[in-house]
C-alpha positions as CSV (number, residue, x, y, z in Angstrom):
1,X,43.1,-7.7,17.0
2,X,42.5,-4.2,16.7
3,X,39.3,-2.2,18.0
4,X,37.4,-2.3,14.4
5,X,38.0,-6.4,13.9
6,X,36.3,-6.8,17.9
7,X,33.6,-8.4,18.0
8,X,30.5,-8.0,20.1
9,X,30.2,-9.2,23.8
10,X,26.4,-9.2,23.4
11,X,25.1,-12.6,23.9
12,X,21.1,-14.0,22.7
13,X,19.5,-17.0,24.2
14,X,18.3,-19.4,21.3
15,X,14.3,-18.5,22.5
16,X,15.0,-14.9,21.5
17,X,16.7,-15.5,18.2
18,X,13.9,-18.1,17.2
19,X,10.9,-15.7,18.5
20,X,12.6,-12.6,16.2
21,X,13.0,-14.8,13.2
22,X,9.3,-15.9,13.7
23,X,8.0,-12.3,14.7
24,X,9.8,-11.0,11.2
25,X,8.4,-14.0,9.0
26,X,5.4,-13.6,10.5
27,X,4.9,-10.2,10.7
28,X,1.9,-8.8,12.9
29,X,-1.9,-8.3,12.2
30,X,-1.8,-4.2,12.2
31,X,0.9,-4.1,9.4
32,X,-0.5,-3.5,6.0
33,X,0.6,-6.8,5.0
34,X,-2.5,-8.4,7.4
35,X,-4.5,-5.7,7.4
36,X,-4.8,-4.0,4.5
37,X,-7.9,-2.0,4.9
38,X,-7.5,1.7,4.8
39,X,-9.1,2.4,8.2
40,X,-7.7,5.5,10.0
41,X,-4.4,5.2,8.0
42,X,-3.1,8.1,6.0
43,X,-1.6,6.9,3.1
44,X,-4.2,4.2,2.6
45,X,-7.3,4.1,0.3
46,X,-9.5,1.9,-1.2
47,X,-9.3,1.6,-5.1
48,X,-13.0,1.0,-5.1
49,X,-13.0,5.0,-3.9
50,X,-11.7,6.1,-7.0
51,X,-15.2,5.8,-8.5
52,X,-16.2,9.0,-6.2
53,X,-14.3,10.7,-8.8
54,X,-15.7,9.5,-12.2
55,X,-17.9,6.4,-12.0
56,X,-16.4,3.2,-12.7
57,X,-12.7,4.5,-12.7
58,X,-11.5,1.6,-9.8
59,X,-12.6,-0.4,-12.6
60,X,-11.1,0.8,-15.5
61,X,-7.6,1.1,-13.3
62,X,-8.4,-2.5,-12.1
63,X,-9.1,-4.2,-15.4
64,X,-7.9,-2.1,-18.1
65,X,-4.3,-1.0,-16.5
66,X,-3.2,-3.1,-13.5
67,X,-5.0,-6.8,-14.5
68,X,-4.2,-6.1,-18.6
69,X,-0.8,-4.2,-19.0
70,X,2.6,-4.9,-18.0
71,X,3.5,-1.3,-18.5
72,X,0.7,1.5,-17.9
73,X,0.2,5.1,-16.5
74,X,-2.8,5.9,-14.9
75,X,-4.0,9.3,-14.2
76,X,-6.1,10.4,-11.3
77,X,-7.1,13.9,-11.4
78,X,-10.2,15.9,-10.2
79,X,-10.3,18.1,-13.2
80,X,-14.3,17.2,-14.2
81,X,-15.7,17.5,-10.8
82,X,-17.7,20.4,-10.6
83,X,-17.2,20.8,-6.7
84,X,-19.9,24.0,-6.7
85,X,-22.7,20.7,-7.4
86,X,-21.0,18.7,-4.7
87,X,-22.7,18.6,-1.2
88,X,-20.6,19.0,1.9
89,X,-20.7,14.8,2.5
90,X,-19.1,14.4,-1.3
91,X,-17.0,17.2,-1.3
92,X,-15.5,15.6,2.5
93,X,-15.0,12.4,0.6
94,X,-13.0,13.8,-2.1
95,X,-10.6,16.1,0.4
96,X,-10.2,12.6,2.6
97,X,-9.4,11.0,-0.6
98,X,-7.2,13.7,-2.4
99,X,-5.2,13.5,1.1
100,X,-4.5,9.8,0.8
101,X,-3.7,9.4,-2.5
102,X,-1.2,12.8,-1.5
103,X,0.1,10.9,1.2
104,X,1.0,7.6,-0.8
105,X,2.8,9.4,-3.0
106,X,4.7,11.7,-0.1
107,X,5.3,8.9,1.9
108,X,6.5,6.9,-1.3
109,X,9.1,9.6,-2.4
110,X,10.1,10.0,1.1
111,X,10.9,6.0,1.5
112,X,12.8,6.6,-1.6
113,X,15.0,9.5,-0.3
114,X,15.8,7.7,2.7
115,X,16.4,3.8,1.6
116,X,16.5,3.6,-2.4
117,X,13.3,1.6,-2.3
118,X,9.5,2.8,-3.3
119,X,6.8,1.3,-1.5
120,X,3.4,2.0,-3.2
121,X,2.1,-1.0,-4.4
122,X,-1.9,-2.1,-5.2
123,X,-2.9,-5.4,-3.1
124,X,-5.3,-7.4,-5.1
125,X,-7.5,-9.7,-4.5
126,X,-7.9,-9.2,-0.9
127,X,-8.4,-12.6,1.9
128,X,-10.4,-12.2,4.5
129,X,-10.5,-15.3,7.1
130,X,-10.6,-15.4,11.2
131,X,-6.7,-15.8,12.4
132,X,-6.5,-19.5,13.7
133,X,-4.3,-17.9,16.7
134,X,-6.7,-15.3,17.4
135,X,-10.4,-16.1,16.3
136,X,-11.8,-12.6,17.4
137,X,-9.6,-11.2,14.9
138,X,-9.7,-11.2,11.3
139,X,-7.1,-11.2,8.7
140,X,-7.5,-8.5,5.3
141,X,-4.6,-9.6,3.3
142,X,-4.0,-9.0,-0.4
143,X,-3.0,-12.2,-1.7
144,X,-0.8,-10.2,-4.5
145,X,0.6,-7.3,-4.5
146,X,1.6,-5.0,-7.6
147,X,4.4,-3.1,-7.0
148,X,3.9,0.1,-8.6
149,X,5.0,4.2,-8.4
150,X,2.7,7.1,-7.4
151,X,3.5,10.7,-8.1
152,X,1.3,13.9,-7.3
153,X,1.2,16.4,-9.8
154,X,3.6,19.2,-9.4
155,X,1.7,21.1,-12.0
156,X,-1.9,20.7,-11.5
157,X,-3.9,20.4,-8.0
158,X,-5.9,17.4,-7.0
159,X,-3.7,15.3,-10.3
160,X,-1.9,12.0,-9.4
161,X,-0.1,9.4,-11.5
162,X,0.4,6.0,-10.9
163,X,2.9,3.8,-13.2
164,X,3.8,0.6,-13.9
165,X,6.6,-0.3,-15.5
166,X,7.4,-3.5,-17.5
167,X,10.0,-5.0,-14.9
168,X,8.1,-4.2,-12.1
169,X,7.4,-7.3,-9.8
170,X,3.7,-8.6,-8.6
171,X,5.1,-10.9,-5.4
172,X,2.7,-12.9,-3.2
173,X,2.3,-11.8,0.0
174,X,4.9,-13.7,2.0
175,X,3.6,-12.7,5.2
176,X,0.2,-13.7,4.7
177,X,1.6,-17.5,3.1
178,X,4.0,-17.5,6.5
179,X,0.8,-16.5,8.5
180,X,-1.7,-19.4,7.3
């Protein structure tokens, strides 16, 4: 046998193998999977936030795009904000949001360079319940997710697009199923 055909000395009790597969079926409550509010997290947002740009515009993405078409492409752009009428509070709310919906699409592209694989999706609709193992926590779990593509605007400032195309999967969250 030569040095490539070796194989490893590195031994693992049964107790660690069956705790890693558990650990990776289960997955843990800080990962987006469990806890899928935006928080402190960069690349998160709440779609209900869109409406800070043009009333009712989580809605129309919500219902009119991601419930009602297999294939869509939504625009996000602050082009019809007059940001002079905006006091300091709204105009914060907008930057925070212009820099999450920036970093989706960064950190998308950027999963893409590295692996081949995309990773913006939408999670919708959202379960909340107490974790049996824990009760102090709480679980915020999308129950479905849409996977779906994000790109910022290399032409225009403060302009996002968000696609769906028609073989594009919705998957249950596994994680959240192999949770309860």
């Amino acid at each position: 046998m030569n040095e490539d055909q070796k194989i490893s000395q590195i031994t693992f009790s049964e107790a660690f193998i069956k705790g890693l597969l558990a650990k990776l079926k289960v997955g843990n409550r800080r990962g987006i999977h469990l806890n899928a509010l935006p928080g402190r997290y960069r690349s998160r947002f709440d779609l209900k936030d869109l409406d800070k740009i043009k009333p009712k515009l989580a809605d129309t993405f919500l219902y009119n795009s991601l419930l009602a078409e297999p294939e869509f492409s939504f625009n996000i752009s602050f082009d019809d904000i007059r940001m002079d009428k905006l006091d300091e509070e709204e105009k914060n709310s907008l930057f925070l949001l212009a820099r999450r919906l920036s970093n989706a699409a960064y950190d998308s592209e950027d999963q893409f360079l590295e692996f081949g694989l995309k990773n913006f999706g939408i999670g919708f609709p959202l379960i909340i319940r107490r974790d049996a193992n824990d009760p102090n926590k709480v679980i915020k779990a999308p129950l479905l997710i849409w996977k779906l593509h994000i790109e910022k605007s290399s032409r225009k400032t403060n302009s996002w697009h968000i696609k769906r195309e028609a073989d594009s999967p919705i998957v249950v969250n596994e994680l959240l199923r192999n949770h309860i």
